[in-house]
TORKOLDO-680200 format. One record per residue (C-alpha): residue number from 1; residue in one letter; chain; x, y, z. Coordinates in Angstrom, 1 decimal, decimal comma, m for minus. Layout:
residues N
k->NUM	r->A	c->A	u->X	v->Y	w->Z
...
This chain:
residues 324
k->1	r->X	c->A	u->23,7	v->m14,5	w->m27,5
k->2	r->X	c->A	u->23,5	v->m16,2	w->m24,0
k->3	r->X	c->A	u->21,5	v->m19,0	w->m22,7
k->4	r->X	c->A	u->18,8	v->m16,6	w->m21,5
k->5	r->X	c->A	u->18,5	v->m14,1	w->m24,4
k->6	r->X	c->A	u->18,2	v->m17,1	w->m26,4
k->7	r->X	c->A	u->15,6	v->m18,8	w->m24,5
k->8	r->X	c->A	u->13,8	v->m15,5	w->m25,1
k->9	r->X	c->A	u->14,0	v->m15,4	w->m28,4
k->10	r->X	c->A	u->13,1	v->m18,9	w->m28,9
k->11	r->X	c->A	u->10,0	v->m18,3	w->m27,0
k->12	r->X	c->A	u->8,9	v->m14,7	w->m28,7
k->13	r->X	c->A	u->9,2	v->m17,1	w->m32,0
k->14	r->X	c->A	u->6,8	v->m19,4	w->m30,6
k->15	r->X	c->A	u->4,2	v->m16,7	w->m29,9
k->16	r->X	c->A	u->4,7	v->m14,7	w->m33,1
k->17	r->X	c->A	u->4,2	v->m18,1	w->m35,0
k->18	r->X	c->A	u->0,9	v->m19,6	w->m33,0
k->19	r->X	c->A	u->m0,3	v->m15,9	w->m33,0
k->20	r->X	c->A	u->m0,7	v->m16,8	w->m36,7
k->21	r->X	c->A	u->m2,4	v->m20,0	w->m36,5
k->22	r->X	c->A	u->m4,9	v->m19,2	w->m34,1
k->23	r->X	c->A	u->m8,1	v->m20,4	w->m35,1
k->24	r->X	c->A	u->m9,3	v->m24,3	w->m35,3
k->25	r->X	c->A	u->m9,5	v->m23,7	w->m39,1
k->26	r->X	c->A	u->m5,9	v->m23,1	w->m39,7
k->27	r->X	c->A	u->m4,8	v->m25,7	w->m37,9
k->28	r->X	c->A	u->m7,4	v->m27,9	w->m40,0
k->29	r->X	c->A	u->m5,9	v->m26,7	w->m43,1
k->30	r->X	c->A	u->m2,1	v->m27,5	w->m41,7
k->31	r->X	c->A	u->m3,1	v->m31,0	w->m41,1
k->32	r->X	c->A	u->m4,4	v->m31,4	w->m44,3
k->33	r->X	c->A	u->m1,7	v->m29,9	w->m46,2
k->34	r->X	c->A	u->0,5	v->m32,0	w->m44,6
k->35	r->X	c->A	u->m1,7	v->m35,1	w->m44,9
k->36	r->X	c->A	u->m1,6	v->m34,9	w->m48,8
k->37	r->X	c->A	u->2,3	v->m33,6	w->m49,4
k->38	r->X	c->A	u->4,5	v->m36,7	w->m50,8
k->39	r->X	c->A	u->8,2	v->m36,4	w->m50,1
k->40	r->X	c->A	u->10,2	v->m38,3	w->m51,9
k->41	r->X	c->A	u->13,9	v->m38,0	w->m52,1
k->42	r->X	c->A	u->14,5	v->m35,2	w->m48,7
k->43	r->X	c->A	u->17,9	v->m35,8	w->m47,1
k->44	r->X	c->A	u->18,6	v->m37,2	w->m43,4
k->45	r->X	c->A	u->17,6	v->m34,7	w->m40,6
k->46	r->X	c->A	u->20,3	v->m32,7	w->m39,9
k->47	r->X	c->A	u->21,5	v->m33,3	w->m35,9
k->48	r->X	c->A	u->24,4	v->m31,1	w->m35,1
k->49	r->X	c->A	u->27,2	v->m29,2	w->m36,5
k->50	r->X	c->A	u->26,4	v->m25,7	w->m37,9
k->51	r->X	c->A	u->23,7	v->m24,9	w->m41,2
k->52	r->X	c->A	u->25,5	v->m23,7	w->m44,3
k->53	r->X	c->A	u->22,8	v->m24,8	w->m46,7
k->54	r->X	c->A	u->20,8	v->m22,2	w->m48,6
k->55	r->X	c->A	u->16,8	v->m23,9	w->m49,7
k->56	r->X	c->A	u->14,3	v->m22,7	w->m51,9
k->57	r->X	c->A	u->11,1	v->m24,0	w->m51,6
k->58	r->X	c->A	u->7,7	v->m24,5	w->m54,3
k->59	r->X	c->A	u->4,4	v->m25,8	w->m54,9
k->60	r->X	c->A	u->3,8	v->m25,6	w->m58,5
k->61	r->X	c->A	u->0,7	v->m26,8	w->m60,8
k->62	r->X	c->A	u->1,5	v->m26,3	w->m64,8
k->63	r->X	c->A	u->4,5	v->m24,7	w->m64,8
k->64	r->X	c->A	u->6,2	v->m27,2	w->m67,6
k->65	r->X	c->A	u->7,1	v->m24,8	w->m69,8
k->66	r->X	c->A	u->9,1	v->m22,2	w->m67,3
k->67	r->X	c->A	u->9,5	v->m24,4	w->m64,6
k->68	r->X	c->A	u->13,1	v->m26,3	w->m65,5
k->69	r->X	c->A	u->14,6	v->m22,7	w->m66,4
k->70	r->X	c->A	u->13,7	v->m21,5	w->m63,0
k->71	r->X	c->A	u->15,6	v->m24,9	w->m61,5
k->72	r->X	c->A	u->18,3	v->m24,0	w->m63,6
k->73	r->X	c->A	u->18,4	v->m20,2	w->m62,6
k->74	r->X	c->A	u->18,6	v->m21,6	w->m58,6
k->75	r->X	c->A	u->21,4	v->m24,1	w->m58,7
k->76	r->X	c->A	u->23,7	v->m21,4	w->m61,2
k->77	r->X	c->A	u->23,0	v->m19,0	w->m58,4
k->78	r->X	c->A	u->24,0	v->m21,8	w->m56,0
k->79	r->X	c->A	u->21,3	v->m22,9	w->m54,2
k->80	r->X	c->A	u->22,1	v->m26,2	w->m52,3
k->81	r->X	c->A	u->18,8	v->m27,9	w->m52,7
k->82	r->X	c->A	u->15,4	v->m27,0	w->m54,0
k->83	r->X	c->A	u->12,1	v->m29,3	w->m52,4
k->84	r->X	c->A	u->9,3	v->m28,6	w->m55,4
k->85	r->X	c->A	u->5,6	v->m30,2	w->m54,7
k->86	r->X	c->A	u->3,4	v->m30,3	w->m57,5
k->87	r->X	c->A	u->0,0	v->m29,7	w->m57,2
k->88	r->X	c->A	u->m1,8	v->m32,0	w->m59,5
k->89	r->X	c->A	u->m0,3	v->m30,8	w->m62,5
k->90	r->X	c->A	u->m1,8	v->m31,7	w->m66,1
k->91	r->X	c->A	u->0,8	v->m30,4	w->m68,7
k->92	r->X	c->A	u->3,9	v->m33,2	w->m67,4
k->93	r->X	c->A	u->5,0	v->m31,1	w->m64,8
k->94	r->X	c->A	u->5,2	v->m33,8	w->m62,0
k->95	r->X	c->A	u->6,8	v->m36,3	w->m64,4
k->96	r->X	c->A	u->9,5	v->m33,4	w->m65,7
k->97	r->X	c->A	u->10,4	v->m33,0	w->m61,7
k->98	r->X	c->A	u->10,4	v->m36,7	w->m60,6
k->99	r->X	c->A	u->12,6	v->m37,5	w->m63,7
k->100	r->X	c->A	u->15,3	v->m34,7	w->m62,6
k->101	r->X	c->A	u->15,1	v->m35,7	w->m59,0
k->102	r->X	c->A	u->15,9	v->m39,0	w->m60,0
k->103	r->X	c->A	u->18,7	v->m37,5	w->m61,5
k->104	r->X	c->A	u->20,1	v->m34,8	w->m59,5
k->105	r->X	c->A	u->19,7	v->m35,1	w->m55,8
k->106	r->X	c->A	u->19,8	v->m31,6	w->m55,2
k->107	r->X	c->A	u->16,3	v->m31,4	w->m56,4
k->108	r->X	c->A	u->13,9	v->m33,0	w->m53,7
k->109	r->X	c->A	u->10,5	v->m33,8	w->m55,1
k->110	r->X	c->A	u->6,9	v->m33,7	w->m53,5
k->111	r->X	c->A	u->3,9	v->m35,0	w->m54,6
k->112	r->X	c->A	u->0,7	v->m32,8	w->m53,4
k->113	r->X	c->A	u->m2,0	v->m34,2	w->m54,0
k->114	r->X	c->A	u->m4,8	v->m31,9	w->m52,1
k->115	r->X	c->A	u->m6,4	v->m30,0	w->m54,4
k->116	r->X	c->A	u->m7,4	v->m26,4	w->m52,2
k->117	r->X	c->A	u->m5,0	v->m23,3	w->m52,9
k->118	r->X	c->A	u->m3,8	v->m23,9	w->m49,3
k->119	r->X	c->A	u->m0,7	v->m22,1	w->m49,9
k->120	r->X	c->A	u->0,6	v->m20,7	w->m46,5
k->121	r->X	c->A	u->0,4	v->m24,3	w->m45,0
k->122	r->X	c->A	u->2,0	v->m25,8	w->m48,1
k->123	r->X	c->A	u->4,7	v->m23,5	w->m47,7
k->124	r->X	c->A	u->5,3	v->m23,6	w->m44,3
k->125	r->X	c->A	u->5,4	v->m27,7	w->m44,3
k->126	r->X	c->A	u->7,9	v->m27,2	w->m47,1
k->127	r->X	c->A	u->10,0	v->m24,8	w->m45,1
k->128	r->X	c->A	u->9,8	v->m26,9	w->m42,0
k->129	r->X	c->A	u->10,9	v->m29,7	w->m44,2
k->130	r->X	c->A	u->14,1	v->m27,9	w->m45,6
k->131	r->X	c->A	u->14,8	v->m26,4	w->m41,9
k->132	r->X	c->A	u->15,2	v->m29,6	w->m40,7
k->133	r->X	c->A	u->17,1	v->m31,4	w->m43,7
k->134	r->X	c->A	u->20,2	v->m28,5	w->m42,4
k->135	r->X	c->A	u->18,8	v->m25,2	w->m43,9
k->136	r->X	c->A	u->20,6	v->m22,3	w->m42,6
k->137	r->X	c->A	u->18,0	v->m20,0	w->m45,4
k->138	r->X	c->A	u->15,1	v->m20,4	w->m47,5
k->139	r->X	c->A	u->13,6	v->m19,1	w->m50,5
k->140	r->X	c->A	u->9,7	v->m19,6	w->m50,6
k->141	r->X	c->A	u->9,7	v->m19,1	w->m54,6
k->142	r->X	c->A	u->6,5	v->m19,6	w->m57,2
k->143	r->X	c->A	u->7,2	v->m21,7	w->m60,6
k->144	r->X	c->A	u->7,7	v->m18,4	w->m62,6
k->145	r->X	c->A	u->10,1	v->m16,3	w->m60,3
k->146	r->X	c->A	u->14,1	v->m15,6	w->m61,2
k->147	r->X	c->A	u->15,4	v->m14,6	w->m58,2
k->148	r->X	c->A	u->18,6	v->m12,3	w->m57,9
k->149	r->X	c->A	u->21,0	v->m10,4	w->m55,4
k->150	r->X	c->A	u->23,1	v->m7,1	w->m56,6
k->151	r->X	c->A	u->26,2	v->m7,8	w->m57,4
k->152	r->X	c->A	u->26,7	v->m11,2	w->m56,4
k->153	r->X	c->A	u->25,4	v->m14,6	w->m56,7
k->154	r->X	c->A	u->21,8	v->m15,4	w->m54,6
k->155	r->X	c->A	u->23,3	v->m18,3	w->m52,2
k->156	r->X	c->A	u->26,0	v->m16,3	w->m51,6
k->157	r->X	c->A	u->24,5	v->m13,2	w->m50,5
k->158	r->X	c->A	u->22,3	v->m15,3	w->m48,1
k->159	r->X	c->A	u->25,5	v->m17,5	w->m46,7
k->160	r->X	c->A	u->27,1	v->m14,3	w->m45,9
k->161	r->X	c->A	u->23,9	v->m13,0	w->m43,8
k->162	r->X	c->A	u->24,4	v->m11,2	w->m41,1
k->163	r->X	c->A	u->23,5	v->m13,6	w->m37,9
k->164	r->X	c->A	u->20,8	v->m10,9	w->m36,8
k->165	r->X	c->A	u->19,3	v->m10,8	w->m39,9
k->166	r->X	c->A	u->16,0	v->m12,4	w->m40,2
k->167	r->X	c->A	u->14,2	v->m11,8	w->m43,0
k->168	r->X	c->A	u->14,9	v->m10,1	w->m46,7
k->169	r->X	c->A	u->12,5	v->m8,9	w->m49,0
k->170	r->X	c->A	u->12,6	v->m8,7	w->m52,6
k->171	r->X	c->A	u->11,2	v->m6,5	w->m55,1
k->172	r->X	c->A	u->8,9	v->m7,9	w->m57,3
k->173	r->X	c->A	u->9,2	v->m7,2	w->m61,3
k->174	r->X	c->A	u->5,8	v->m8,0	w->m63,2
k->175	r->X	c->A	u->7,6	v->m9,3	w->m66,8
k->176	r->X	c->A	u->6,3	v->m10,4	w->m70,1
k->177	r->X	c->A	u->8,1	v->m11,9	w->m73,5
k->178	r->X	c->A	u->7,6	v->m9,9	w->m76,3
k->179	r->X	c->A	u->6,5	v->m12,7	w->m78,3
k->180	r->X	c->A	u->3,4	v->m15,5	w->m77,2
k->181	r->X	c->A	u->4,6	v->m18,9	w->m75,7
k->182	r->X	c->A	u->8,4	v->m18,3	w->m76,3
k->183	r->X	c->A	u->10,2	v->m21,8	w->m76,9
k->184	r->X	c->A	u->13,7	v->m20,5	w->m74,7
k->185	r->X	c->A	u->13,0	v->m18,1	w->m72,4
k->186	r->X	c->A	u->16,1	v->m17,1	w->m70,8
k->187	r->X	c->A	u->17,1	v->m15,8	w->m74,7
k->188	r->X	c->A	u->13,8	v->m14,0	w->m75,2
k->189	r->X	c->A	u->13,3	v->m10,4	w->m75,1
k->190	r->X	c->A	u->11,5	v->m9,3	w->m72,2
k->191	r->X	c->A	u->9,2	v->m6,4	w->m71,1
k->192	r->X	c->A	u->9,5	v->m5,3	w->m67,3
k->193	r->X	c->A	u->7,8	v->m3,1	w->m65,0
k->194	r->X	c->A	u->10,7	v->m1,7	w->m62,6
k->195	r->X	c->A	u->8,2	v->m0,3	w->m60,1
k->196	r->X	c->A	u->7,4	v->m2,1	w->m56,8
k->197	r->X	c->A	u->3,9	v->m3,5	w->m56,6
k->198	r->X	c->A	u->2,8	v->m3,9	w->m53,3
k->199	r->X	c->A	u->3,4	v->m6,7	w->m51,6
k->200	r->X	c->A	u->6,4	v->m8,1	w->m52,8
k->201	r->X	c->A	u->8,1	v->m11,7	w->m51,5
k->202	r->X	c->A	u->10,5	v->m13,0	w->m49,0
k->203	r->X	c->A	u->13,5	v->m15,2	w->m48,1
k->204	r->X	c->A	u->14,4	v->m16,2	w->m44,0
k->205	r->X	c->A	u->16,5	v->m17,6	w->m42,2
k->206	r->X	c->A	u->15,4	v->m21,2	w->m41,2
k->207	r->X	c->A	u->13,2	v->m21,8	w->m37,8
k->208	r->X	c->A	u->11,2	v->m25,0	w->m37,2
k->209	r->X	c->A	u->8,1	v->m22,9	w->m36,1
k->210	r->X	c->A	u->8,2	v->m20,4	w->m38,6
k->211	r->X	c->A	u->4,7	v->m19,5	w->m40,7
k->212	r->X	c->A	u->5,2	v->m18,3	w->m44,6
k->213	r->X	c->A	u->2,2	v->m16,0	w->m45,1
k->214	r->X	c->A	u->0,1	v->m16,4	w->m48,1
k->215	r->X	c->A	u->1,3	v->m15,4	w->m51,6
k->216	r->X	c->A	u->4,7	v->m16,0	w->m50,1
k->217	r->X	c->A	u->4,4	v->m12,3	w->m49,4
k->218	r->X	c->A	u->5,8	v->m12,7	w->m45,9
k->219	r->X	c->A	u->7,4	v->m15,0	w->m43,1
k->220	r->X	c->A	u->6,3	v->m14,9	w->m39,3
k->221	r->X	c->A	u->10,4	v->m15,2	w->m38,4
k->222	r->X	c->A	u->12,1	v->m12,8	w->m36,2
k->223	r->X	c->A	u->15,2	v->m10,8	w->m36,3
k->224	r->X	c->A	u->16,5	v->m7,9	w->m38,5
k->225	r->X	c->A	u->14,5	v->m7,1	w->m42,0
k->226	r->X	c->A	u->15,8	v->m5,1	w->m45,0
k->227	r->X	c->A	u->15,0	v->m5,4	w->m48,9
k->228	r->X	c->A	u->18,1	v->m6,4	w->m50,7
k->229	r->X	c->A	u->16,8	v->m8,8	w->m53,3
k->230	r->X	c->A	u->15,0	v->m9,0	w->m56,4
k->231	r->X	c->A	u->12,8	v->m11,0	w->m58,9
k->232	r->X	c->A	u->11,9	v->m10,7	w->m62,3
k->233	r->X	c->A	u->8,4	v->m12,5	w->m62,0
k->234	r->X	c->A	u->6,7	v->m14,0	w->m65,8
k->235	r->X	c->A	u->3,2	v->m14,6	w->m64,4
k->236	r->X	c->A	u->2,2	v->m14,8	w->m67,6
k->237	r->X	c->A	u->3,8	v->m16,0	w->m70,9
k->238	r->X	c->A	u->1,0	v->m16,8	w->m73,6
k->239	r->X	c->A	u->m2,4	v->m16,5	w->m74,2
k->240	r->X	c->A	u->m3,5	v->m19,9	w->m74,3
k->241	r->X	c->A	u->m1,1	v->m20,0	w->m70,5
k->242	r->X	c->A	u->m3,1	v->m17,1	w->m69,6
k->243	r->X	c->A	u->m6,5	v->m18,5	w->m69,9
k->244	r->X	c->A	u->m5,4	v->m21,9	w->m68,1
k->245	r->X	c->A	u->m3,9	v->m20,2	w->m65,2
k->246	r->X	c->A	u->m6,6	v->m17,8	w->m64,1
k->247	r->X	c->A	u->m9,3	v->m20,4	w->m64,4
k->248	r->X	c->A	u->m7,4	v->m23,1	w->m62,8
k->249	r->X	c->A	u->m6,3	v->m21,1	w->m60,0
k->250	r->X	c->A	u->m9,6	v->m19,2	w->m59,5
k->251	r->X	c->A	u->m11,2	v->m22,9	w->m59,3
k->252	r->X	c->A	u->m8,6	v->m23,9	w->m56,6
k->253	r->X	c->A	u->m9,0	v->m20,6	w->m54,9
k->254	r->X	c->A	u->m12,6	v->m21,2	w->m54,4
k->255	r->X	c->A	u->m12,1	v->m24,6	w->m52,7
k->256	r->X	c->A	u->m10,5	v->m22,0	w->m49,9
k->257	r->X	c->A	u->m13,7	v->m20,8	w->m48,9
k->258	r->X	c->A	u->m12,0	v->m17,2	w->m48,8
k->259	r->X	c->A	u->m12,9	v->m13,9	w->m50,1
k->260	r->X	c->A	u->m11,4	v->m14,1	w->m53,7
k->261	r->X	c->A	u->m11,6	v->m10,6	w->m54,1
k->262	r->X	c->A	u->m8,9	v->m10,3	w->m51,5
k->263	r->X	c->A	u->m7,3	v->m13,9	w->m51,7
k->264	r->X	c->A	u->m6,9	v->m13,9	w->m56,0
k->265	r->X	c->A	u->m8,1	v->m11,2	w->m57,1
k->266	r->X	c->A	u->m6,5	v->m11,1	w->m60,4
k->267	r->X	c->A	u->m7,4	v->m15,1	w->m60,6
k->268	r->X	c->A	u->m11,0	v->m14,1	w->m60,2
k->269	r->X	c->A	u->m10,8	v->m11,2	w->m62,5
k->270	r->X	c->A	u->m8,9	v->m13,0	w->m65,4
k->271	r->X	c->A	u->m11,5	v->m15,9	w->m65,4
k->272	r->X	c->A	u->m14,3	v->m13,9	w->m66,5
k->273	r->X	c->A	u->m12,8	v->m13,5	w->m70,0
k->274	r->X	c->A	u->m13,7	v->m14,6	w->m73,1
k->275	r->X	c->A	u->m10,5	v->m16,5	w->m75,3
k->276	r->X	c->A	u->m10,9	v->m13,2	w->m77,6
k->277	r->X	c->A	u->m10,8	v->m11,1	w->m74,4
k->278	r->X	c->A	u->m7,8	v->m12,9	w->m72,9
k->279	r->X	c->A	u->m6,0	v->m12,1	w->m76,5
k->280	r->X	c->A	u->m6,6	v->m8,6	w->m76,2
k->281	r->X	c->A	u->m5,3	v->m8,7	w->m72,6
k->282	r->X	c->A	u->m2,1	v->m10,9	w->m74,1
k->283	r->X	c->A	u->m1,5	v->m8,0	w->m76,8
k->284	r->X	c->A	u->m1,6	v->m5,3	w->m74,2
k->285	r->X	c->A	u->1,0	v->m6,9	w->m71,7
k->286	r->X	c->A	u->3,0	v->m8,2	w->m74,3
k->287	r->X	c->A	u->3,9	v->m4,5	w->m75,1
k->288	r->X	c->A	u->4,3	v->m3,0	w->m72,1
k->289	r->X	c->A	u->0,8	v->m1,5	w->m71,9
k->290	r->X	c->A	u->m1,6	v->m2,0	w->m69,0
k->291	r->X	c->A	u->m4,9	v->m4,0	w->m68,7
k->292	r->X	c->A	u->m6,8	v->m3,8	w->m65,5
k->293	r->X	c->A	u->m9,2	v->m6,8	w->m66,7
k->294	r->X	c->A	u->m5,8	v->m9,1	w->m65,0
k->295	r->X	c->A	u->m4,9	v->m6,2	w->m62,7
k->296	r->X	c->A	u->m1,9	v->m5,8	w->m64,9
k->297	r->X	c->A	u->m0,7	v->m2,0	w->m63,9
k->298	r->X	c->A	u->2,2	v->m1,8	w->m66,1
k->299	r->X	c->A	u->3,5	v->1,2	w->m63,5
k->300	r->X	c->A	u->6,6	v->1,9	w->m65,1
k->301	r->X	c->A	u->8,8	v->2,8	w->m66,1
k->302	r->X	c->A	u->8,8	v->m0,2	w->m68,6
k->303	r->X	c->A	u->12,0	v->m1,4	w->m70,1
k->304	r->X	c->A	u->13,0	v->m4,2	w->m72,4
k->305	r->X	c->A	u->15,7	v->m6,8	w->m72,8
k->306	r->X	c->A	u->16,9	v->m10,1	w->m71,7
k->307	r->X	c->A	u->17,1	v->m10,0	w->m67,7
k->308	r->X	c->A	u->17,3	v->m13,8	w->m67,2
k->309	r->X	c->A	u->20,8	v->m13,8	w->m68,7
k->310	r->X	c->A	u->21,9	v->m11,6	w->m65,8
k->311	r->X	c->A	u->24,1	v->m13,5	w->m63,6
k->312	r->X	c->A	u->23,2	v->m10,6	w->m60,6
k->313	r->X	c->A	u->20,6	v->m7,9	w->m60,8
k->314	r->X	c->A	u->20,1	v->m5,6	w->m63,4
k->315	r->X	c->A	u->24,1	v->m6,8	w->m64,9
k->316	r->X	c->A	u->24,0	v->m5,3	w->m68,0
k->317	r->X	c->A	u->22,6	v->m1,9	w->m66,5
k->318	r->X	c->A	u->19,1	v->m1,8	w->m68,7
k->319	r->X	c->A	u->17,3	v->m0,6	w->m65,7
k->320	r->X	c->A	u->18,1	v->3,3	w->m64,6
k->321	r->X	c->A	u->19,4	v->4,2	w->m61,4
k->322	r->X	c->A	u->16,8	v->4,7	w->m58,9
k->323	r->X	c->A	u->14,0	v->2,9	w->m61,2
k->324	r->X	c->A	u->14,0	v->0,2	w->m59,1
């Protein structure tokens, strides 16, 4: 690319990123996500030479009990470094991640301490972070995603992208364990839906200005898009995890001021049920079956086994060709 192309490209970047914070409000919300993040233990800036580096990104809030199997499930798919803020957590979440970061400086840890479901500005802070610390790509991930390439490992995949490529999207697999508030999840049996629920998440290459969208759903970044990756998401994992997710994060979400029918709707929808209620919901999911009371479609088709032993996507071949 020469001088003038890139000058160019750097400058559409700019408008495509301030085209999505355009209002005095976002920018509120920006400072104050970054007013309130902690970083602890992030690397020197990264000043010259090329970026190698692949960076996956989080803000998390009671994620204890699947949280240190996702961390795992990163660094054996070689990710470099992983920056994880939590968000207030009650259950030892923040003491689990400032213990490992203490002990493993590829983990970088951040306390956030603001307590709105600001995640877009969360995100992109995080992102801006890792951009600067020498990330070449980043992986905006949630505490309960496994994220996976075909055929090879994730970092690996993203180190050998294409320099036009800008942006990858992954399918996103709505999972359950067969069994309530398993002890070791990689080595329990799992129920997936192998459609693609609408939308799904993102990984880009780095860019000081660029915006992650809410949900992590998108990135404004530039450049070539395709869907190549995947994710085995376990939103939910237990009926007593059930019950404190959606009413924690519909209680966050409200602190937004947004339209929680469009901003959580499935937050909103689960915190309306009764403990027996959220039970019935946990022995619908757990089997496969659907239950629109968490807007859990259970699409299909459904199949079972243990996908967070794969070292790549769908390894041992449980889902079909051309279900997902």
């Amino acid at each position: 690319m020469n001088l003038l192309s890139k000058i160019r490209s750097e400058l559409g970047q700019l408008s495509y990123s301030f085209k999505r914070r355009n209002t005095p409000k976002l920018w509120r919300d920006q400072v104050e996500a970054i007013r309130f993040l902690k970083v602890h233990n992030l690397p020197a800036p990264h000043l010259k030479g090329p970026r190698q580096e692949v960076w996956a990104v989080s803000v998390v809030k009671n994620e204890l009990d699947i949280l240190p199997s996702v961390l795992d499930h990163f660094f054996a798919q070689g990710i470099d470094r992983i920056i994880v803020a939590d968000n207030l957590s009650t259950d030892g979440t923040r003491e689990y991640l400032s213990q490992r970061a203490n002990e493993d400086p590829r983990l970088i840890f951040a306390e956030d301490n603001c307590d709105r479901h600001i995640q877009s500005e969360k995100m992109t802070y995080l992102s801006h972070l890792a951009w600067r610390s020498g990330a070449r790509w980043i992986i905006p991930f949630d505490g309960d995603e496994f994220w996976y390439a075909e055929d090879e490992k994730l970092g690996d995949f993203l180190r050998n992208a294409p320099d036009n490529m800008g942006v990858y999207y992954a399918g996103f697999h709505h999972t359950v364990p067969t069994v309530d508030s398993p002890e070791n999840i990689v080595d329990t049996e799992l129920v997936m839906d192998t459609s693609y629920p609408f939308p799904g998440k993102c990984a880009f290459r780095s860019h000081p200005f660029a915006v992650v969208i809410p949900g992590n759903h998108d990135v404004c970044r530039l450049g070539n898009i395709e869907q190549r990756l995947e994710i085995v998401h376990l939103q939910y994992r237990g009926i007593a995890q059930i019950a404190r997710k959606v009413r924690v994060g519909t209680e966050t979400s409200r602190r937004t001021g947004e339209d929680l029918s469009y901003f959580a709707p499935h937050w909103e929808a689960g915190s309306k049920l009764s403990d027996a209620e959220i039970a019935e919901v946990w022995e619908n999911i757990s089997h496969g079956r659907p239950d629109e009371r968490i807007k859990f479609v259970a699409k299909g088709p459904m199949v079972w086994g243990k996908f967070l032993q794969w070292r790549y996507w769908n390894e041992d071949g449980s889902i079909a060709k051309g279900d997902a």
